[in-house]
C-alpha positions as CSV (number, residue, x, y, z in Angstrom):
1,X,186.5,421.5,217.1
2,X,185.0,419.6,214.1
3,X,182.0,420.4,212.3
4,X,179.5,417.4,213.6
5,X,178.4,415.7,209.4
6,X,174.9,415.2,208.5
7,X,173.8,413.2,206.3
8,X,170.5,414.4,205.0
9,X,168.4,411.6,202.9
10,X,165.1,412.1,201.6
11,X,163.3,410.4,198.4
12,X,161.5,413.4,196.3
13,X,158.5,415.1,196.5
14,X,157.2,415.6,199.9
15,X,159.4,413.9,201.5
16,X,162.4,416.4,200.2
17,X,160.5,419.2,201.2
18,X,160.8,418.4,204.4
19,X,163.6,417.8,204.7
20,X,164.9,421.3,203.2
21,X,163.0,422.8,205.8
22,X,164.6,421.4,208.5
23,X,167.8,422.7,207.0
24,X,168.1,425.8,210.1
25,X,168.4,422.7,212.3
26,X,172.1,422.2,210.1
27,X,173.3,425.3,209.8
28,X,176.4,424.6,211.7
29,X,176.8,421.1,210.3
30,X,178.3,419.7,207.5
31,X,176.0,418.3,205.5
32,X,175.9,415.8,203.0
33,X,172.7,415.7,200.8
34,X,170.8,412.0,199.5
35,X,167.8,412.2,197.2
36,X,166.3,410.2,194.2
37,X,166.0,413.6,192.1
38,X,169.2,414.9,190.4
39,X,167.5,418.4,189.8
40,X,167.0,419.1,193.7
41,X,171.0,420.1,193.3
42,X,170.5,423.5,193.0
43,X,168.5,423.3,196.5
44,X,170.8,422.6,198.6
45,X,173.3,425.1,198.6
46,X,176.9,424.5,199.8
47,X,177.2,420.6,200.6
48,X,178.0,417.2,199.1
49,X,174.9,416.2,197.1
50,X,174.0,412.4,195.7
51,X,171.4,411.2,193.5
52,X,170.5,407.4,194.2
53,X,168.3,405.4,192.7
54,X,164.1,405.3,193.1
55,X,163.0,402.5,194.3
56,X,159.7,400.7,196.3
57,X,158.6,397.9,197.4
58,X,156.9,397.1,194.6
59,X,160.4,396.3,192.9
60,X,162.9,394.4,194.7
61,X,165.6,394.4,192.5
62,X,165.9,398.3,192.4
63,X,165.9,397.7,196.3
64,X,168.6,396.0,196.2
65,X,170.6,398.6,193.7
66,X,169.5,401.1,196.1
67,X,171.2,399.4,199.5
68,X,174.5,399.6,197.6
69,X,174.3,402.5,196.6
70,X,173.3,404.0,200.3
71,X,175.4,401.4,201.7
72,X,178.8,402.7,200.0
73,X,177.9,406.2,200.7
74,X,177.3,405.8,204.2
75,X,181.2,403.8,204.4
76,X,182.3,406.7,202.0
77,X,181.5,410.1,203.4
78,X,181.3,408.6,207.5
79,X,178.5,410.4,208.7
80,X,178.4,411.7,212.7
81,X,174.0,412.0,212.4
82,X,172.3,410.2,209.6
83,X,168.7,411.8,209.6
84,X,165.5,411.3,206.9
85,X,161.8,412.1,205.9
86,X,161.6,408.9,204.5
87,X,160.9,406.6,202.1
88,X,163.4,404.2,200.9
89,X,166.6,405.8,200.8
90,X,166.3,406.8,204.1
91,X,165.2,403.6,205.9
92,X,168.4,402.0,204.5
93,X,170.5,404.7,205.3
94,X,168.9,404.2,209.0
95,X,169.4,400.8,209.1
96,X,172.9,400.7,208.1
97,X,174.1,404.1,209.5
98,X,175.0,402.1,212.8
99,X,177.5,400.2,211.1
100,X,179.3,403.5,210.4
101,X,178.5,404.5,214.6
102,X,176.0,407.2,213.5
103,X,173.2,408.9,214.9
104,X,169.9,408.3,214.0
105,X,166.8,410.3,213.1
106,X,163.6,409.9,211.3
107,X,160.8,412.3,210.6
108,X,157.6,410.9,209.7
109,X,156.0,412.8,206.9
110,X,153.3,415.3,208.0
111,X,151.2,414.1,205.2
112,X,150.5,410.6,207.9
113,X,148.0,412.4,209.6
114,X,146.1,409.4,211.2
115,X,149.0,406.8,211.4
116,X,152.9,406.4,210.8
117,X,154.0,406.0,207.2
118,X,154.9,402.1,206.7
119,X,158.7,403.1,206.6
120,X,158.2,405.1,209.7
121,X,156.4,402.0,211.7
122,X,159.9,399.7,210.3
123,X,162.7,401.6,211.3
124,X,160.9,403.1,214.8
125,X,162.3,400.6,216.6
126,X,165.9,401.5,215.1
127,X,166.7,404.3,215.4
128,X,167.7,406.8,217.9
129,X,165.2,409.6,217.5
130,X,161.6,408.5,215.8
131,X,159.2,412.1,215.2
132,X,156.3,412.6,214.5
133,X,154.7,415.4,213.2
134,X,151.1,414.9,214.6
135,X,150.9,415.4,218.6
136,X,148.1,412.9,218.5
137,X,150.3,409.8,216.8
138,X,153.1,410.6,219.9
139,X,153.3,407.3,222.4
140,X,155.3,406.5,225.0
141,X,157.1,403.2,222.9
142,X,156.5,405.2,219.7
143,X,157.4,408.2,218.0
144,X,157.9,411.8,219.8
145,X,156.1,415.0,218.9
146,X,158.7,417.6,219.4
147,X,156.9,420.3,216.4
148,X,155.9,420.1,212.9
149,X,158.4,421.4,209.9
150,X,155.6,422.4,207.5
């Protein structure tokens, strides 16, 4: 049977943190490892680990050098569950992890206390499983609580 692949995408900070606590949830996975800081490496253990590019909203053109990047890493390692904390690198790998017939997942950061994080609220309606980790932010056409990882 194969190993189902995860890939794993998180921008640094916070946002990684969660994400490596979640790691139990992989442990029979292989996973492939996306972040915007090359010294997280040595965190991840066994894996395939990538360093893209940071990038916001507040600069398009990095955007855009970011989607490439995320875009051929998505076509090149062919992930079976694409799943992210957020910010940037993880809504594109979301958006375009369909075209590539993965899964999809997004955790809203735990520090969005009293509504979803801007990334959260745009890629909701696409993907497959939107979390939250605040019971109270849970709706019916929104995000699930299942838990918090922190």
């Amino acid at each position: 049977m194969n190993q189902t692949k995860v890939m794993a995408v998180a921008s640094g900070g916070g946002h990684w943190v969660q994400l490596m606590r979640m790691r139990p949830a992989f442990e029979d996975c292989r996973v492939v490892y996306v972040t915007t800081e090359p010294g997280y490496a040595d965190t991840v253990g066994p894996g395939r680990f990538y360093v893209v590019m940071n990038a916001s909203r507040w600069n398009k053109l990095r955007l855009v050098g970011l989607l490439i990047q995320v875009a051929w890493l998505l076509v090149k390692e062919r992930p079976d569950v694409v799943i992210s904390t957020g910010a940037a690198p993880g809504y594109f790998a979301l958006r375009l992890a369909k075209l590539v017939g993965a899964r999809t997942v997004w955790v809203d950061s735990i520090a969005n206390a009293e509504e979803m994080s801007l990334a959260g609220r745009k890629i909701m309606r696409h993907v497959d499983l939107c979390l939250t980790q605040w019971e109270h932010l849970a709706a019916e056409d929104g995000p699930r609580y299942a838990g918090a990882v922190v």
